[in-house]
N, C-alpha and C positions, 0 to 999 in steps of 0.2 A: 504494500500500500504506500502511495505518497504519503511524504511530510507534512501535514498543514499544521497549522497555529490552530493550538490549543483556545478556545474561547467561552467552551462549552462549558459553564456551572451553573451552580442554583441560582443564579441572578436573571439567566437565561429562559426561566421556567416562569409562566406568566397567568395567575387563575383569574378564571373568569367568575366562578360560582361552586357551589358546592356537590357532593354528591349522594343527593336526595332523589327519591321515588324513581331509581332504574331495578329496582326489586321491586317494586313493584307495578310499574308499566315498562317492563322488559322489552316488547315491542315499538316501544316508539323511539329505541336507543339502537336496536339491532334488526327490526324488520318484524320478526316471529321467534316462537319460541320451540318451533320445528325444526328441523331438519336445518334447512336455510339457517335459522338464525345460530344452531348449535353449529354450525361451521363456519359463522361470520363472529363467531372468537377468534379464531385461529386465525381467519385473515387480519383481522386488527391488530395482533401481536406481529406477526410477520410483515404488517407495512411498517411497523416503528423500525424493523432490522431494515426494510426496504428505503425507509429514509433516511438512513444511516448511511446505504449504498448511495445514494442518489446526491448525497453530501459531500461523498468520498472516503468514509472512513469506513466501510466495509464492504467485504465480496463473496463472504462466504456467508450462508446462515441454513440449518439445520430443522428439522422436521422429525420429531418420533412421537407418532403414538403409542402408548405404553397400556400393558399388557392390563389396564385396568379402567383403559379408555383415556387416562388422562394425558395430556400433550403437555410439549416441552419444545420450545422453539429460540435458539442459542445463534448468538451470532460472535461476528469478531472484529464489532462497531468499539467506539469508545466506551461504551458502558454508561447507564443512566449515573448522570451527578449526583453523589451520596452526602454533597457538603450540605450544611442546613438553609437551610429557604428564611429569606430575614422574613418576610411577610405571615407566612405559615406558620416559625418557628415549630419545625420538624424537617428532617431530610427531605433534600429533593427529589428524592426517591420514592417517596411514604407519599411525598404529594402528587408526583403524576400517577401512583397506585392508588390512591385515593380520593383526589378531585376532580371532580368533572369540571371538563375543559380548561384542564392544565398539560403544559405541556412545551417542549422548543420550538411546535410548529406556530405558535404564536408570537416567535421573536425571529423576525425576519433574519438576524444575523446570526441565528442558526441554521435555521432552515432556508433555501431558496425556495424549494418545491416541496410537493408534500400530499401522500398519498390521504395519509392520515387527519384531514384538516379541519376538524371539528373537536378533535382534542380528545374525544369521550372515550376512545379505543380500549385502551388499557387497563384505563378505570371498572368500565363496563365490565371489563372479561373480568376481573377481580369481584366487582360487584355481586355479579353471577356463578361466582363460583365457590365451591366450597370448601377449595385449598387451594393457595395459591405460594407457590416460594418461588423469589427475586433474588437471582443468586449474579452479583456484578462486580466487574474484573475490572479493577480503574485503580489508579495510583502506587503501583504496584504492591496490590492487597487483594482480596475476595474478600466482597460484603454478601450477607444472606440474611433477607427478613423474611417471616410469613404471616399469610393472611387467611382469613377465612370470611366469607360474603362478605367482603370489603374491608374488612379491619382489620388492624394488623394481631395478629396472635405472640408477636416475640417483639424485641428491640431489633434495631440494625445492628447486629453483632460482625465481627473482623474474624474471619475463620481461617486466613491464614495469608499467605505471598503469595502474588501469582506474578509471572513474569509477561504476560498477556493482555490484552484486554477485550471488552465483549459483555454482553447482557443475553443470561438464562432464566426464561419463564419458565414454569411449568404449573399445570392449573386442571383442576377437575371439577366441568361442569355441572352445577346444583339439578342435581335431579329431581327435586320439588319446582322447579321454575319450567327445564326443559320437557318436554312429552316425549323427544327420544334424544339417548344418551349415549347413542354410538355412532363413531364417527366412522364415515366412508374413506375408502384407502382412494376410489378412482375420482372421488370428490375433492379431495386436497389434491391429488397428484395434477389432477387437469389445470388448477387454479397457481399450482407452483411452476406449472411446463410455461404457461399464458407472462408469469412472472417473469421468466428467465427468460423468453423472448422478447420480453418490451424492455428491459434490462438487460443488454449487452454486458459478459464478463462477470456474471455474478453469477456464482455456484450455489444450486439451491439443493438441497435432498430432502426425500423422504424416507424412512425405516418406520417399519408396524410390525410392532413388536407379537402380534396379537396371530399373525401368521406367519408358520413357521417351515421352512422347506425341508426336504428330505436329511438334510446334512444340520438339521435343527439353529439355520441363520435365519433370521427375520427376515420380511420380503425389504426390497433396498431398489432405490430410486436415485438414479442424480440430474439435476436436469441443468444445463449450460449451454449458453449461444454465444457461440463469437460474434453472430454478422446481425443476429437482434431480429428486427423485424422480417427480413429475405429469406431467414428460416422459419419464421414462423408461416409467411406466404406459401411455403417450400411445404410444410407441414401438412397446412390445410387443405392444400392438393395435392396430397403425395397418391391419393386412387382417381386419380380424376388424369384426364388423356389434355395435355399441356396442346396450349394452340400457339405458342412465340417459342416457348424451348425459354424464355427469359424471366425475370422475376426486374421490375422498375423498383429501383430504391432510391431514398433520397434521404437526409439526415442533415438538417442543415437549423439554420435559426431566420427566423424573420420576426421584425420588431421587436426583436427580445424574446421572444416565444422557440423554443427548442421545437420543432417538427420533423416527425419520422414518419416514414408512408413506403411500403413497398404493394406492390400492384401486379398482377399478371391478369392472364387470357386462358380459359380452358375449352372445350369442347362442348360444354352441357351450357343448360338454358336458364341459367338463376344467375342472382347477382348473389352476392355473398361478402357483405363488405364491415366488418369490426371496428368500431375507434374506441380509444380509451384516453381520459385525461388523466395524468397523474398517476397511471395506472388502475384507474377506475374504468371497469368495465361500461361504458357509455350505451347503456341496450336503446334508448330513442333520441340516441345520437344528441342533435344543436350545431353550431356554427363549424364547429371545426368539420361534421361530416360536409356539410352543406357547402364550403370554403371547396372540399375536395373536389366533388361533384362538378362544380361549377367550372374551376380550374382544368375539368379530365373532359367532360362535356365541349368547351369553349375550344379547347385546344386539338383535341381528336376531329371538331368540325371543322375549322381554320384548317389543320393539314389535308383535309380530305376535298376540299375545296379547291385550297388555292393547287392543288395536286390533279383534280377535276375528274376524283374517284368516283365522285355521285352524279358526274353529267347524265349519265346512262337510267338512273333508277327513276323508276314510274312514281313510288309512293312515298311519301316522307316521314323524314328520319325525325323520331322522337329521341329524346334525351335517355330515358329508358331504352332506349338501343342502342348508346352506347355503353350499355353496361350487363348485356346478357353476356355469361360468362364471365364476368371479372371475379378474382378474387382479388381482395386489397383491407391491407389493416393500418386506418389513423392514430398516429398516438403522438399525444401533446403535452407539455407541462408548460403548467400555468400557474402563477405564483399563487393571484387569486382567485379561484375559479367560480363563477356563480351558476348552480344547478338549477333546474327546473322542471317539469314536468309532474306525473304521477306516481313514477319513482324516485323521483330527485335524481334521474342518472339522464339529464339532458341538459349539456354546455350552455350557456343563453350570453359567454364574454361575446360581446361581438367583432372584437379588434381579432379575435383567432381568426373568423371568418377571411378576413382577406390575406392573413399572412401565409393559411396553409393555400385558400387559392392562388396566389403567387408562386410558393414555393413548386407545387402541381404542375402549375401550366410550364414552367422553366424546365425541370425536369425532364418532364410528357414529350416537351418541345427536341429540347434536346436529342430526349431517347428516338426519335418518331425522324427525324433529322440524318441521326446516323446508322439509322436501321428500318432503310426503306423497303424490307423486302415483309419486314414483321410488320411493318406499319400498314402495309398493302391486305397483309392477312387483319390483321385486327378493324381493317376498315370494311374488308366483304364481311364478315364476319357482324358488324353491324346494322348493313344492307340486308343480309339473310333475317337479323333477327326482326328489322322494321317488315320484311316481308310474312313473315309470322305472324307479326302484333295482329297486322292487316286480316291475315285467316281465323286468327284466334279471334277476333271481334267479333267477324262473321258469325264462328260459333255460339260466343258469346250470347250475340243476339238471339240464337234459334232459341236457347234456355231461357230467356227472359223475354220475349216477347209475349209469354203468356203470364201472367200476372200470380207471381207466386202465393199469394195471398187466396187466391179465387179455389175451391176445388178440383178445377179441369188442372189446376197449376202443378200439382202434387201427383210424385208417383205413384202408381195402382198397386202395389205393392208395399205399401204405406199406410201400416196400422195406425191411426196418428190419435193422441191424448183428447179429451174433450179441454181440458183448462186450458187457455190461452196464455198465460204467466208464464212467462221464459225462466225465469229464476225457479218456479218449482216444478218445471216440466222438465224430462227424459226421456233424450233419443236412446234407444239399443241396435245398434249395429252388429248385425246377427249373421254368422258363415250358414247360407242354405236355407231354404225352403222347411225343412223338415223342421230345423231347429228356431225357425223362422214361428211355424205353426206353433211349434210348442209353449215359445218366448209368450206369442199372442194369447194362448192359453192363461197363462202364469201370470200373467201384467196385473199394474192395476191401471184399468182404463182411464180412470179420474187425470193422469199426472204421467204416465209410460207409453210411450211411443214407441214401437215394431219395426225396424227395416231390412228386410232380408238381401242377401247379396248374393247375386249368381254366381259362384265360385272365385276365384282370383281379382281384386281389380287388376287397372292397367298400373305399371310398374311406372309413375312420374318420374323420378330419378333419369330417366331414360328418353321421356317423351317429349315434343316441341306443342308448344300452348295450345294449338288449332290441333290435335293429336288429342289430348285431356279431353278438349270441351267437345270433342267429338264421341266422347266414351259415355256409352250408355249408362252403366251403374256411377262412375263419376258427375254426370248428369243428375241421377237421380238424387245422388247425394245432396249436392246444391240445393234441387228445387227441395228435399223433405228440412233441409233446414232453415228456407228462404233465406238463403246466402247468395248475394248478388256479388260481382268480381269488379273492381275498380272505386278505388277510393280518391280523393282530391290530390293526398301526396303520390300515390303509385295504385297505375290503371292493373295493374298485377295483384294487387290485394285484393284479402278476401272483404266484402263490405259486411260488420255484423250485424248493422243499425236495425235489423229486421229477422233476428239468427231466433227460432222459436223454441231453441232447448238452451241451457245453463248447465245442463251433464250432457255430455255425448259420450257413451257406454260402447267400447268394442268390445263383442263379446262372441267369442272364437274357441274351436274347441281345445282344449287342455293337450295338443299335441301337435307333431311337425308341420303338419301343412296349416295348422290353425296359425301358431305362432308366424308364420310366415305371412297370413295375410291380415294378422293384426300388424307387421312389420308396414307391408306392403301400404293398410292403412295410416301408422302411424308418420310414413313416409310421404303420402298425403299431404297431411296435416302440415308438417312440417314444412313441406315446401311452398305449399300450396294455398293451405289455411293458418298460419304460423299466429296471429293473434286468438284462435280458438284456444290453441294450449299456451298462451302468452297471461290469458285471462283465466285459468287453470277453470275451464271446459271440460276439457279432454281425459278420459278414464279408462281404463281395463279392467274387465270384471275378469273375476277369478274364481269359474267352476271350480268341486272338487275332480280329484281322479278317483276317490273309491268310496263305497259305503260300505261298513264293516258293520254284521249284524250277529249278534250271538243271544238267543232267546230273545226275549225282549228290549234287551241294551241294543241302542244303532247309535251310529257314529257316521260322519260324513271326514273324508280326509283327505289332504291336501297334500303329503308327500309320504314317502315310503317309511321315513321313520314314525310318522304320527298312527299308523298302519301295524308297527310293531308294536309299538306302545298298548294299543287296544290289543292284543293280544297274549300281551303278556299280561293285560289287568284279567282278560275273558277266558282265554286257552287256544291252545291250537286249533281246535272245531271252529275256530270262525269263520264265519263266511265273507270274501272279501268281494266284491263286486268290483271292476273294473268298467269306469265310463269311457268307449271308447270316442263317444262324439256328443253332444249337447241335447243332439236326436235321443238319445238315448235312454235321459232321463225325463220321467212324467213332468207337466207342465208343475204339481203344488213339488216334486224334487226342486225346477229349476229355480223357482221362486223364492223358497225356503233360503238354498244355498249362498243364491248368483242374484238377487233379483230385488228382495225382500231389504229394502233402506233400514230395519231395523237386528237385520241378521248377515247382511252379506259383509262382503269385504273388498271397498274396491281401492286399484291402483290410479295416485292422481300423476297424469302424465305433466312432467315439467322439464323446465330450460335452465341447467344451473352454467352450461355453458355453451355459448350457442356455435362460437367454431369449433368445438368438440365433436358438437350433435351435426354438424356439417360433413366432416370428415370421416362421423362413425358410419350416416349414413349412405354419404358417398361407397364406402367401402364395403357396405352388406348390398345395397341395391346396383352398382355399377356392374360395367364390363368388366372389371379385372377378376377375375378368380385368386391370382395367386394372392393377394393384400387379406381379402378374408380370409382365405386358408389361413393364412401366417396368423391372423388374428384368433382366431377358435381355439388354435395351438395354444398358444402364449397365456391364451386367459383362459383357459379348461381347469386348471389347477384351481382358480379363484372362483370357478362359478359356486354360485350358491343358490340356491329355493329357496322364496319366500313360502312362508307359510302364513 
């Protein structure tokens, strides 16, 4: 690590207020107290090492889940100042672990940038948890305090010399607060890989103690980029069939604003574009995307122009056709950044706005300049996709000329609810006729909606827009949900202003080809209807596979071991029923199990990272065979069934 000047102490540390009622409105400091929010501890610890990198004074930081669920996330930054706080009068340590919105990133000559900029990060995860020890490597000594739901349990005690420096959290979340308490190995890894690529030269790992390989080593992770964002672009279409063979980067500053942007071209028919400020995952975007856009748009049409690529084309090129096929990830630091939107993750600085479309258009120019033969493909390649928009409308319209609302509008094969209330009505999206009738049996008509599906849909991943909308049961989909396609930002979106359910239920048989065509729908969704599961819509019901019935004890079960289990309570004479299809079981079975809001169990489908789910799904539904093979290999060890 470079030299810098030491400046860092408790004079540095700046409160705002106290830390009052995050025990007990946990949510409005962390999101949820689900899944989400037990995994937005960890990242709050890990942007304090991340701003440490971003400062300069570190490039390693560390990741283990421990074998009791609890985390420990160490780095080999300066270490939090232990000297005392004149204003607090308590270590400066005790008060960024204890005060809400205390912290360096509120002293500009600490901090330049700042993932963490609200301050509450650390406090919270202490708040929420119900051990917590602060073990920190500074002056050449190791300090360690502990805490338990916020308060400290010991003194700052000096436990001995270290020759290092660096700050180790480690912390286990209150299980009276969270509703689940175990943490995902592929949910932190994806969130440490997305790190390491927006941060060049920082060495990130994961270890999970919790699994253990043959040779009894914990599973182990390391994740590192040299080149930052051109591997992450590299990443996100590594199953995806490249149309330039190049990756556009850029890494420069305009008006003071630090901008990274790399960019490519693939074969397939979506756009696929990530930004982040500060390392803040930015899901509805704001200026900096918009800056891009504009900059990639302005300058792709200008080349193709003054070039007189489009003399020849009949239909006109929309903005949205410069960007079927791109992949491209923005990422900006911003000293102050002001969020907006519904999740607070959309930029609203406006000066970004024009410094990334500068930086863009210079670049683009450039690239597009001295690589006339790529320029030439990324320009037909635009032309093709305006020619599409063109068919796809056509389509479009056949679906929507008849008034989704009216009953001629609705497919005939559409058991549909009598309640009109979107929020308490349910679609079931059902594999087959048979299991179709049975569904419609089982329901309750009041609030359950039926729709059966003729075997496979068509494979989207694969297909061009006017292709979709030309597909009968994708058709039908549409009209049973009155979902119309084209919204004001993007004529591509699904529109939901009129979407008649608030669950939409895949519900497929408990085996190979089912799974396959809840993929195939969930693949859909994804590309197609990506706000359905953005607004957590989107579900998977979860038949059993057996009923175990021995006299009059019956059991319904969900995997092979819950299958032993009854029979080491009953005896070997049990009898185990094997459901090989949804047909299979009586309509009050299907209700009871899959159906019934007060006995079933369904899965909610979500987005915790969306160039993850870009990449996964590229790689289950694309051309290439060998990416998924390699994938089944690798995680066969790790699969597991819920029950």
């Amino acid at each position: 690590m470079a030299e810098k000047e030491e400046e860092y102490s408790a004079s540095n540390i700046q409160v705002l207020e106290g830390l009052e009622a995050v025990r007990k409105r946990p949510a409005m400091y962390i999101g949820d107290i689900s899944a989400k929010g037990l995994h937005h501890l960890v990242y709050e610890v890990v942007d304090n090492s991340i701003d440490e990198a971003l400062a300069g004074y570190a490039n390693h930081i560390d990741v283990t889940i421990n074998a009791d669920n609890s985390i420990t996330v160490v780095d080999n930054g300066r270490g939090i100042p232990v000297d005392m706080h004149e204003k607090e009068h308590k270590s400066a340590l005790e008060v960024v672990l204890t005060v809400l919105h205390a912290g360096g990133k509120f002293d500009k000559g600490s901090y330049k940038v700042s993932g963490g900029l609200h301050g509450v990060g650390v406090s919270c995860v202490n708040a929420l948890s119900t051990y917590l020890r602060a073990e920190v490597h500074r002056n050449g000594k190791a300090y360690v305090q502990e805490y338990s739901c916020g308060k400290p349990t010991t003194e700052l005690q000096i436990v001995g010399e270290s020759s290092h420096t660096g700050t180790s959290i480690t912390f286990k979340p209150d299980a009276s607060i969270f509703t689940v308490t175990e943490y995902d190995y592929a949910t932190l890894a994806n969130r440490l890989r997305d790190l390491a690529f927006l941060n060049a030269g920082i060495t990130l790992t994961l270890t999970d103690k919790r699994a253990l390989d043959e040779n009894g080593e914990p599973r182990h992770e390391e994740f590192y980029s040299a080149n930052g964002l051109s591997e992450f672009v590299e990443y996100i279409d590594s199953n995806k069939e490249s149309l330039i063979n190049d990756v556009i980067h850029l890494n420069t500053e305009r008006q003071g604003i630090p901008v990274e942007v790399a960019m490519t071209y693939n074969n397939t028919y979506n756009e696929n574009v990530y930004s982040f400020v500060n390392n803040i995952n930015t899901i509805e975007g704001g200026t900096h995307l918009t800056g891009f856009r504009r900059g990639l748009t302005s300058t792709l049409k200008k080349y193709a122009e003054d070039n007189k690529l489009l003399d020849k084309v009949k239909v006109d090129i929309a903005s949205d056709d410069f960007r079927e096929g791109l992949t491209a990830v923005v990422s900006v630091k911003v000293m102050e950044p002001q969020f907006e939107g519904q999740t607070k993750t959309k930029l609203g600085n406006n000066e970004v706005m024009g410094a990334v479309q500068t930086a863009v258009s210079e670049a683009l120019r450039n690239y597009l300049e001295e690589h006339p033969k790529q320029a030439k493909v990324i320009v037909e390649k635009v032309v093709v996709a305006a020619q599409a928009r063109h068919a796809a409308y056509n389509a479009r319209v056949k679906i929507q000329r008849k008034s989704p609302l009216s009953g001629g509008g609705l497919p005939g094969k559409l058991a549909d609810c009598s309640s009109r209330t979107a929020e308490d009505c349910e679609l079931f999206i059902v594999e087959g006729d048979s299991a179709g009738g049975t569904a419609k049996q089982g329901r309750d008509r009041t609030f359950q909606a039926i729709l059966p599906l003729r075997g496979k849909i068509l494979n989207v991943e694969k297909a061009m827009d006017h292709k979709i909308f030309d597909n009968e049961e994708i058709t039908n989909l549409f009209r049973a949900m009155r979902v119309t396609i084209g919204t004001e930002d993007d004529p591509k979106e699904a529109n939901l202003q009129k979407l008649a359910y608030h669950k939409i239920i895949i519900m497929t048989d408990a085996d190979v080809d089912g799974a396959h065509i809840a993929t195939l729908l969930m693949t859909f969704f994804f590309r197609r209807m990506r706000p359905v599961i953005e607004n957590g819509y989107l579900y998977l019901a979860t038949p059993p596979l057996y009923k175990c019935t021995r006299g009059k004890a019956e059991e319904y079960c969900w995997t092979d071991a819950q299958v032993q289990q009854f029979i080491a309570r009953y005896g070997e004479s049990t009898k185990v029923q094997r459901y090989k299809g949804l047909g299979e079981m009586s309509a009050q079975e299907l209700r009871d199990t899959t159906m019934d809001p007060e006995q079933r169990l369904l899965k909610q489908v979500r987005i915790s990272d969306a160039a993850e789910a870009d990449r996964i799904f590229s790689m289950l539904m694309g051309e290439d065979v060998g990416p998924r093979r390699d994938f089944i290999e690798s995680n066969a060890n790790y699969a597991t069934i819920d029950a």
